[in-house]
PASEBA-1860 file (N, C-alpha, C; in nm, 3 decimals):
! residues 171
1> XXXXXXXX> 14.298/0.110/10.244/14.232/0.189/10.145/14.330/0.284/10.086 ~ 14.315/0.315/9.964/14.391/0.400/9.905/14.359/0.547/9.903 ~ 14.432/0.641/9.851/14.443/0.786/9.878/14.238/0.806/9.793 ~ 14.258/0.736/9.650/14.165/0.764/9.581/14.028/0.725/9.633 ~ 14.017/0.619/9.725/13.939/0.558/9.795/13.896/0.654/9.890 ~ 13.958/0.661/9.995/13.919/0.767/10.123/13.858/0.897/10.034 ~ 13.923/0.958/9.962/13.820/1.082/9.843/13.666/1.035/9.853 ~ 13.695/0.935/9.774/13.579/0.918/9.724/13.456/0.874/9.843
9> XXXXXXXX> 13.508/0.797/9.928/13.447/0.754/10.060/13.450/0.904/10.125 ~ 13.501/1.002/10.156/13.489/1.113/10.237/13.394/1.195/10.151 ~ 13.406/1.182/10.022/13.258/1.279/9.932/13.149/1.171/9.954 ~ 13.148/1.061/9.992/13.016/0.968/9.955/12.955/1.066/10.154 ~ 13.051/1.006/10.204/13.038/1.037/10.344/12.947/1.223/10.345 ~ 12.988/1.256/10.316/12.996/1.421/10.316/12.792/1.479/10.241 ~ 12.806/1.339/10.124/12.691/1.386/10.105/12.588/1.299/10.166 ~ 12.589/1.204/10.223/12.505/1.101/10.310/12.484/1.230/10.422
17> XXXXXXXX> 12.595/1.260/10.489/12.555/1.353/10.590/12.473/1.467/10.536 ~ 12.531/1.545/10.464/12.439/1.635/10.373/12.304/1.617/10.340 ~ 12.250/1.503/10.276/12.112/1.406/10.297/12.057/1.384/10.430 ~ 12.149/1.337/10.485/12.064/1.329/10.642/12.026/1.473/10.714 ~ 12.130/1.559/10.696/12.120/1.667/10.782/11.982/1.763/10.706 ~ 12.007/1.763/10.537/11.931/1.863/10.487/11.808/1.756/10.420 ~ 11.817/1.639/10.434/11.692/1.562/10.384/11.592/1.628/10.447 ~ 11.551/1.622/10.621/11.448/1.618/10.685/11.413/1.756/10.647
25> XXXXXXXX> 11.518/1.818/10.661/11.495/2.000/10.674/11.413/2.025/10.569 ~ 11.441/1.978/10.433/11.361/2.015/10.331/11.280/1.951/10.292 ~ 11.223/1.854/10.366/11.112/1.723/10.364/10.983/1.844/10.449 ~ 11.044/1.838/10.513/10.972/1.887/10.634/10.923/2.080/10.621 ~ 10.995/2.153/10.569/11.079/2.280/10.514/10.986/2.321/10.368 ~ 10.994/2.241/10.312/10.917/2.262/10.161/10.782/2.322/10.183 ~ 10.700/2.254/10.225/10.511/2.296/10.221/10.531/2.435/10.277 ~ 10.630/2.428/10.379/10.594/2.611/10.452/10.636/2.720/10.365
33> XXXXXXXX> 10.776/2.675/10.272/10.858/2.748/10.227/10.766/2.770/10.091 ~ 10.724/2.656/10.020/10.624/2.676/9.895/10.498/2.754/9.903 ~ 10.415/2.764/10.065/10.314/2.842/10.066/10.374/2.935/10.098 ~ 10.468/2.994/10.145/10.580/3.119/10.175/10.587/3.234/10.025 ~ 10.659/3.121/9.966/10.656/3.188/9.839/10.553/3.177/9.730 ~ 10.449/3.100/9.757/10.317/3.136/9.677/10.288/3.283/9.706 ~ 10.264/3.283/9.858/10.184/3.392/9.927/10.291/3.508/9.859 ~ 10.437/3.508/9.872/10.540/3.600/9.855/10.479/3.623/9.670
41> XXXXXXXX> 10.442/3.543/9.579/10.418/3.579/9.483/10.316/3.623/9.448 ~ 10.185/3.573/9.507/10.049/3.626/9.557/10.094/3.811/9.547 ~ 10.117/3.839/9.656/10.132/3.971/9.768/10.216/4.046/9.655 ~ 10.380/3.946/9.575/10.402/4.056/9.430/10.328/4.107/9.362 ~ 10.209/3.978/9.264/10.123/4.002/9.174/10.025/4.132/9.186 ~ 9.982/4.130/9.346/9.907/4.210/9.380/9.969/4.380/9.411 ~ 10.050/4.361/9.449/10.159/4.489/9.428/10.162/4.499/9.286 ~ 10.205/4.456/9.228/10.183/4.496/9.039/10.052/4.539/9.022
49> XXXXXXXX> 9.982/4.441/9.020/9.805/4.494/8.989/9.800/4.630/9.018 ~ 9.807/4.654/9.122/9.789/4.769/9.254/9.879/4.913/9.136 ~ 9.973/4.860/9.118/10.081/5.007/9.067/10.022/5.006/8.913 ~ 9.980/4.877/8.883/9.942/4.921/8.717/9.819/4.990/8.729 ~ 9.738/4.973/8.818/9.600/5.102/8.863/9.614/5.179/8.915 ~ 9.741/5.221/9.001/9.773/5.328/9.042/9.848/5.424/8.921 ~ 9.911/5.382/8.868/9.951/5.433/8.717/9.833/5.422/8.613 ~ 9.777/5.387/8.608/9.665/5.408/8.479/9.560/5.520/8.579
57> XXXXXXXX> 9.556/5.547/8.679/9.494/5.649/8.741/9.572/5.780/8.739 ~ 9.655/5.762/8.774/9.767/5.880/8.713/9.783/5.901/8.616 ~ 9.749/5.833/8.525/9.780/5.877/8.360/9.639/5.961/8.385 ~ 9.541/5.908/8.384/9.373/5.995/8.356/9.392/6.083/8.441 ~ 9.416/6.097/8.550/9.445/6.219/8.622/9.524/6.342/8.559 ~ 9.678/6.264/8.529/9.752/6.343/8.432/9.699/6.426/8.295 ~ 9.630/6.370/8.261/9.556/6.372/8.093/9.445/6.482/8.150 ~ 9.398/6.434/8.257/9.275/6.526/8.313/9.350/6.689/8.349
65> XXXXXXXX> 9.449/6.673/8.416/9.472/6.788/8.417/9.556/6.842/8.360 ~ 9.654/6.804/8.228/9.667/6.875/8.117/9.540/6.956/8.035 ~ 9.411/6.841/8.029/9.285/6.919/7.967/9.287/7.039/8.028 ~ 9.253/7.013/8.183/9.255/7.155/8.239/9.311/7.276/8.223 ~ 9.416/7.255/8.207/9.530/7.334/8.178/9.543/7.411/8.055 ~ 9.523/7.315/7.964/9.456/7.367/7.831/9.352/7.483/7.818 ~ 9.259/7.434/7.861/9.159/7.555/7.947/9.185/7.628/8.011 ~ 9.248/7.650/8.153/9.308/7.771/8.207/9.338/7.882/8.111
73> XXXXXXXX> 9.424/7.851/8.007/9.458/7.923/7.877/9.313/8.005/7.824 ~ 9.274/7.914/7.805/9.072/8.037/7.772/9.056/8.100/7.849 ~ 9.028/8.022/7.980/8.986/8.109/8.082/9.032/8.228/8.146 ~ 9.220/8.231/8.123/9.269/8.359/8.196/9.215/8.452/8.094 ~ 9.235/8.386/7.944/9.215/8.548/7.830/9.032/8.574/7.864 ~ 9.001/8.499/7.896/8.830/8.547/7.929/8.827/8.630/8.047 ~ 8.909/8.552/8.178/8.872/8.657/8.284/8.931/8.789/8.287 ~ 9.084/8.782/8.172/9.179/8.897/8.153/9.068/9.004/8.097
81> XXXXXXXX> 9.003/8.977/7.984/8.898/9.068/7.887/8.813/9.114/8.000 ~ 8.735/9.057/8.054/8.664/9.027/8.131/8.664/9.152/8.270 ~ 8.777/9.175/8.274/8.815/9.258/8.371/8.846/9.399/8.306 ~ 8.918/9.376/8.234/8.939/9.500/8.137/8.818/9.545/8.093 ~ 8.670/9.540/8.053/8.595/9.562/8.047/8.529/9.579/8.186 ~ 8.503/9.496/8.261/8.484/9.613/8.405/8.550/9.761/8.404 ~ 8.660/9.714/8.405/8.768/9.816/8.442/8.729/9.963/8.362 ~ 8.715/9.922/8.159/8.616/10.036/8.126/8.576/10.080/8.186
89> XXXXXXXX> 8.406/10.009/8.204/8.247/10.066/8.276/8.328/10.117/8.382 ~ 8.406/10.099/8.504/8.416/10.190/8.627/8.469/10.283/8.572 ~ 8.569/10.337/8.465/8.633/10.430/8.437/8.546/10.511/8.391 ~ 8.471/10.469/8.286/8.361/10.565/8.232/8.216/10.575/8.337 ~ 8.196/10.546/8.442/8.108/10.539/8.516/8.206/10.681/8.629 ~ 8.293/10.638/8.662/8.381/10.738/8.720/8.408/10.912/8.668 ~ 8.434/10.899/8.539/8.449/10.991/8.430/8.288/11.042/8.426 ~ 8.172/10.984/8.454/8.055/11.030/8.438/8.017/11.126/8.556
97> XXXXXXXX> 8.051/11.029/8.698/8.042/11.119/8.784/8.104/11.258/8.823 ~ 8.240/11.235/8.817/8.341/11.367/8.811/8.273/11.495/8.726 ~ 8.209/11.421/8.569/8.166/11.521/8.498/8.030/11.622/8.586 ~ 7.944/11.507/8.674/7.803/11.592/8.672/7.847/11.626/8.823 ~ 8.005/11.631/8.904/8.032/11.681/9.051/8.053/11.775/8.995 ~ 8.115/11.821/8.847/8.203/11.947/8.815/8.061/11.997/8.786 ~ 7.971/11.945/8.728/7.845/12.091/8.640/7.775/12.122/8.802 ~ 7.806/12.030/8.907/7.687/12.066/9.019/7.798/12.198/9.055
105> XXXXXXXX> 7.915/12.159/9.078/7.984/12.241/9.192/7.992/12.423/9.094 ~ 7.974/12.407/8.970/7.964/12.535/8.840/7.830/12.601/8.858 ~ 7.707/12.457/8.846/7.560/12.552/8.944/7.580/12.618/9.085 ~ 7.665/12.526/9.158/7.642/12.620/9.312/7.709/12.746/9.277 ~ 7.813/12.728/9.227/7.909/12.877/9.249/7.802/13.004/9.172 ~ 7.785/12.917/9.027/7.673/13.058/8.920/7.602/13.075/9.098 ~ 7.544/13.020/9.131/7.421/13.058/9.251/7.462/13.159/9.380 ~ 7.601/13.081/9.391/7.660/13.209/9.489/7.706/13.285/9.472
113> XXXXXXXX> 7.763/13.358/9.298/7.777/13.454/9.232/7.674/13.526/9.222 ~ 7.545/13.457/9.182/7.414/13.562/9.156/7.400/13.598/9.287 ~ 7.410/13.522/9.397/7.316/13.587/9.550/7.457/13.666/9.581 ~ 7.541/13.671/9.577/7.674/13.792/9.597/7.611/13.901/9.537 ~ 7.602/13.930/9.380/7.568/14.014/9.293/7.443/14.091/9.320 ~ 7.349/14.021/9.359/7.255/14.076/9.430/7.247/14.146/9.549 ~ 7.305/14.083/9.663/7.334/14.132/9.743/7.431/14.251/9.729 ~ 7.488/14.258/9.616/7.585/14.363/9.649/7.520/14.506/9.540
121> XXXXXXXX> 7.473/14.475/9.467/7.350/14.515/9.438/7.238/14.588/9.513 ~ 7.228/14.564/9.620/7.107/14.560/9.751/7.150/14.717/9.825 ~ 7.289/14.622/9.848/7.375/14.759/9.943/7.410/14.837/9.826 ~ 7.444/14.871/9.732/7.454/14.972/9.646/7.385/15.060/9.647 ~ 7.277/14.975/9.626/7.139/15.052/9.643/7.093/15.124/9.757 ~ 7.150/15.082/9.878/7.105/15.129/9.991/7.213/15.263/10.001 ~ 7.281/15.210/9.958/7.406/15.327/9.988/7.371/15.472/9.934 ~ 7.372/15.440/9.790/7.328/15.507/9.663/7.199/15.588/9.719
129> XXXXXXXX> 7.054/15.541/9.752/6.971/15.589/9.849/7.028/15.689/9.966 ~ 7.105/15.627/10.070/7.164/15.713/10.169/7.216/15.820/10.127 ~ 7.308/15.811/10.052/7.402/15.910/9.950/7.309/16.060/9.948 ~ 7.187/15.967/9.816/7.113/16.100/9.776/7.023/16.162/9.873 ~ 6.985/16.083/9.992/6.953/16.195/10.084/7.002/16.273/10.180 ~ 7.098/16.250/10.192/7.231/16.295/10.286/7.217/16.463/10.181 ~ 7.261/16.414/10.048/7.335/16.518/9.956/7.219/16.644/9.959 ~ 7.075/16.540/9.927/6.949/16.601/9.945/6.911/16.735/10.066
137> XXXXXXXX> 6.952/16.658/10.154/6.924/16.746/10.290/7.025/16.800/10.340 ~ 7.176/16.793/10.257/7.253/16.935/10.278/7.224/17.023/10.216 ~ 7.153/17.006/10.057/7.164/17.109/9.967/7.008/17.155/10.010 ~ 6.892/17.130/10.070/6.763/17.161/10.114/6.831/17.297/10.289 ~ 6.878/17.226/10.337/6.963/17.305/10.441/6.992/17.412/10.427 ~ 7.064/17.383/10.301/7.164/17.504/10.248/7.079/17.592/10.186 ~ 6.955/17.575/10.113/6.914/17.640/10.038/6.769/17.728/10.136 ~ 6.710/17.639/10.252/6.621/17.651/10.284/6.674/17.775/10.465
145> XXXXXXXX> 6.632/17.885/10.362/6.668/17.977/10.483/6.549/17.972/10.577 ~ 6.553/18.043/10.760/6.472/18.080/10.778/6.338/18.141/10.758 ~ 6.376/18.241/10.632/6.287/18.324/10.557/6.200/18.278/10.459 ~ 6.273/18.133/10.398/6.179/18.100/10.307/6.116/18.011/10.347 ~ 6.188/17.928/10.485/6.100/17.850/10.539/6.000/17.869/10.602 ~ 5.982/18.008/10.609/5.876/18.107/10.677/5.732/18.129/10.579 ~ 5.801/18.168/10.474/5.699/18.171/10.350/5.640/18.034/10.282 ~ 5.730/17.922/10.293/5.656/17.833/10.268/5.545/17.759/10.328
153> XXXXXXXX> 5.557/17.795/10.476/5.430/17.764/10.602/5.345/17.838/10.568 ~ 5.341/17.959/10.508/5.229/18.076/10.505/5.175/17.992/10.391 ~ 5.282/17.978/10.269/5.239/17.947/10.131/5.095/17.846/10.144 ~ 5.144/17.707/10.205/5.125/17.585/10.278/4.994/17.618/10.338 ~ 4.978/17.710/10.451/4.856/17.717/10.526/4.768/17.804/10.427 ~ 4.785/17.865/10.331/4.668/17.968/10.221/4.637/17.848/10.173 ~ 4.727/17.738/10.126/4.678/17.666/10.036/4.550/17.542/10.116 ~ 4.619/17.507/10.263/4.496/17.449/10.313/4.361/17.536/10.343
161> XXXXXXXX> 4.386/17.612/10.395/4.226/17.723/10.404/4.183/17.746/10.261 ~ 4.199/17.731/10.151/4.140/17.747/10.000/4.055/17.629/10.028 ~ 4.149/17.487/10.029/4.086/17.373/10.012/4.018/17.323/10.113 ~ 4.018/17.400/10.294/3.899/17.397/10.320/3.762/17.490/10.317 ~ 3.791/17.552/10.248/3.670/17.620/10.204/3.589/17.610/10.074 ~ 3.647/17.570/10.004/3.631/17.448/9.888/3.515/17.333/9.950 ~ 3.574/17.260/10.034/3.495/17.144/10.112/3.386/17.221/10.209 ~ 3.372/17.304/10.224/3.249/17.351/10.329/3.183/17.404/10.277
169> XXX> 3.060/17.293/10.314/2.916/17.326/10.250/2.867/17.487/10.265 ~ 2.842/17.484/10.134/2.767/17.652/10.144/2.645/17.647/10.179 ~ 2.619/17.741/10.283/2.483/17.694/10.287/2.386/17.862/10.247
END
């Protein structure tokens, strides 16, 4: 045989073996390997399905809560106003009370000014009283000697014996 011969006989050879070795394998090899990769394309398809609804759920979700968001925007300037107007009413509800603690605490004091004033008033008076009889009954002291206090008992007793004899029946 020649050089070109044995080639060609060693590739004939090479793929006979090749046939024999990988004939059965893929005779035999195919049905498992074809339901292999059905199922493998199955199980893709369904992974796609799966992410194109998991993404079209995320989009409406997304979309949903941009809306939201959109809104938040109203809602803070509503609850912002919203508060600021509380915030008024307590201030002026606050400002109301302070005003009628200040007119009560202006009545108590006028009240404990007048009952001071009075009271001091009271003792003035008492004093003023004491005063003039003190002054009374030094200058009665001073003036009222033995002698005239003598004559005024006489004076005193003529004048009761008039007026009981006045009162007694004449008979």
């Amino acid at each position: 045989m020649s050089a070109g011969g044995s080639a060609t006989m060693d590739f004939l050879g090479k793929v006979v073996n090749f046939l024999l070795l990988f004939g059965p394998l893929i005779y035999f090899a195919r049905k498992p390997v074809k339901a292999l990769l059905a199922k493998r394309t199955a199980d893709v398809g369904q992974t796609i399905h799966a992410a194109a609804a998991g993404r079209s759920e995320a989009e409406a979700e997304a979309e949903e809560s941009r809306a939201k968001m959109a809104g938040l925007d109203g809602e803070v300037r509503a609850l912002k106003a919203a508060a600021e107007e509380e915030g008024k009413r307590e201030a002026e509800r606050i400002s109301r009370a302070a005003a009628d603690e200040a007119e009560r605490l202006k009545r108590i004091t006028r009240q404990e000014l007048d009952e001071q004033a009075r009271r001091g008033l009271g003792e003035l008076k008492s004093y003023a009283a004491a005063r003039a009889a003190a002054i009374a009954r030094e200058r009665i002291r001073r003036r009222l000697t033995p002698e005239a206090h003598a004559a005024l008992i006489d004076k005193s007793i003529d004048k009761l014996s008039k007026i009981h004899e006045e009162r007694r029946p004449r008979s």
